[in-house]
N, C-alpha and C positions, 0 to 999 in steps of 0.2 A: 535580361528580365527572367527566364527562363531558368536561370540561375540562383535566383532572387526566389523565386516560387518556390524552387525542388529542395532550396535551404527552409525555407519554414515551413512546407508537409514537414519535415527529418524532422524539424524542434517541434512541431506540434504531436508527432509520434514519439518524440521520446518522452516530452512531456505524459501521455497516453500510461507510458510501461511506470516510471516509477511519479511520485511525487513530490513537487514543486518543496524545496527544503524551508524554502522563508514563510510557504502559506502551511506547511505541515512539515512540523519539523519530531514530530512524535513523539507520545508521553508515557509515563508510566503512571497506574494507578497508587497513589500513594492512601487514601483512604476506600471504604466503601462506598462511599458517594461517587469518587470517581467512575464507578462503573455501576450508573442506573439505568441505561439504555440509549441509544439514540433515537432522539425526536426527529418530526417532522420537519420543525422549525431550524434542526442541525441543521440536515440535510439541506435543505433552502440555501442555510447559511454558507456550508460547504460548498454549493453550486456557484452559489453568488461570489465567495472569493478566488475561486477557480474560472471566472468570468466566464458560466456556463449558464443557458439562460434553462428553466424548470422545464421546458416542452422537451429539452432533450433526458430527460432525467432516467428513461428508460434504456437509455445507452449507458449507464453508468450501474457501477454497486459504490453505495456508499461503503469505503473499507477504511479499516483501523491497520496504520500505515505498522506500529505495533500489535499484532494479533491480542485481542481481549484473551483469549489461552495462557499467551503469556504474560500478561499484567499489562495491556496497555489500556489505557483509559478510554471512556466514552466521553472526550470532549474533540472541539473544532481542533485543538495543535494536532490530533493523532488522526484525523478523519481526510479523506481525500475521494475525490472521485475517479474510482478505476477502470478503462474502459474496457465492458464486455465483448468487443469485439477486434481488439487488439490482439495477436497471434505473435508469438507461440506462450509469450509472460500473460497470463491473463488471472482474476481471482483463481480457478482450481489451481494453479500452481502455486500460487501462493500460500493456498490451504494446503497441500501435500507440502513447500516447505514450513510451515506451520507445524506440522504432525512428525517431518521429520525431525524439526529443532527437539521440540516435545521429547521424543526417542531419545536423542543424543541427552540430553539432561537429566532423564529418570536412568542412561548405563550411566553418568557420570562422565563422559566427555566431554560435558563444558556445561558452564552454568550459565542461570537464566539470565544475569546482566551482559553476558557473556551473547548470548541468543538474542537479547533486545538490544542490544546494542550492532550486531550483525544487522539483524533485519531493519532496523532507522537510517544506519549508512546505505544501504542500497540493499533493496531485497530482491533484485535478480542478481548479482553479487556473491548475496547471500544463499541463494536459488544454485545456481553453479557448482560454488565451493562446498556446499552440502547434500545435492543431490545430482549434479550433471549437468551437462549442457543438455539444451532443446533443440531440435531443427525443425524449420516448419515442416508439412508433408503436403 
């Protein structure tokens, strides 16, 4: 039993670092509208397909599984809820590799499908092979 436990914390924290690919599978903005902002009623919506119920809402950032920076859209496919207290992958790392993709695209080491494509497969992955590993402290 005990077994059974210490296996779904592990799936409930990794679920935590990146996410869920069938409920967010991450978009790119292809028009303006794509990126008018995120609503309340996202957010809800986010929660709810992430079977998380609103009172925890403050343990989370609603994040854009493609950073709005680099063209990903403001709908539910690109939206996730990422836990703020998750250690050592948390949003600020993801904003630093955000910033670093950013860099690497305006020298020309790789372009931005190139970047949203990176950060949709796995963006601690993409966290790593662009900027380093983390270790907790």
């Amino acid at each position: 039993m005990l077994l059974v436990l210490g296996l779904a914390g592990n799936a409930w924290a990794e679920d935590a670092l990146v996410p869920n690919p069938k409920r967010t599978p991450g978009r790119v903005a292809r028009r303006d509208k794509d990126q008018r902002g995120v609503t309340l009623a996202m957010e809800k919506k986010v929660l709810a397909r992430y079977r998380l119920p609103w009172s925890r809402r403050l343990e989370f950032k609603i994040d854009h599984l493609i950073p709005r920076e680099l063209g990903g859209a403001d709908s539910i496919d690109n939206l996730w809820p990422q836990s703020l207290i998750t250690k050592p992958y948390g949003p600020e790392r993801k904003d630093l590799l955000t910033q670093t993709l950013l860099a690497r695209i305006a020298a020309g080491q790789m372009t931005l499908a190139q970047a949203q494509e990176q950060i949709r497969k796995d963006w601690i992955d993409a966290f790593i092979e662009n900027v380093g590993m983390v270790y907790l402290r």
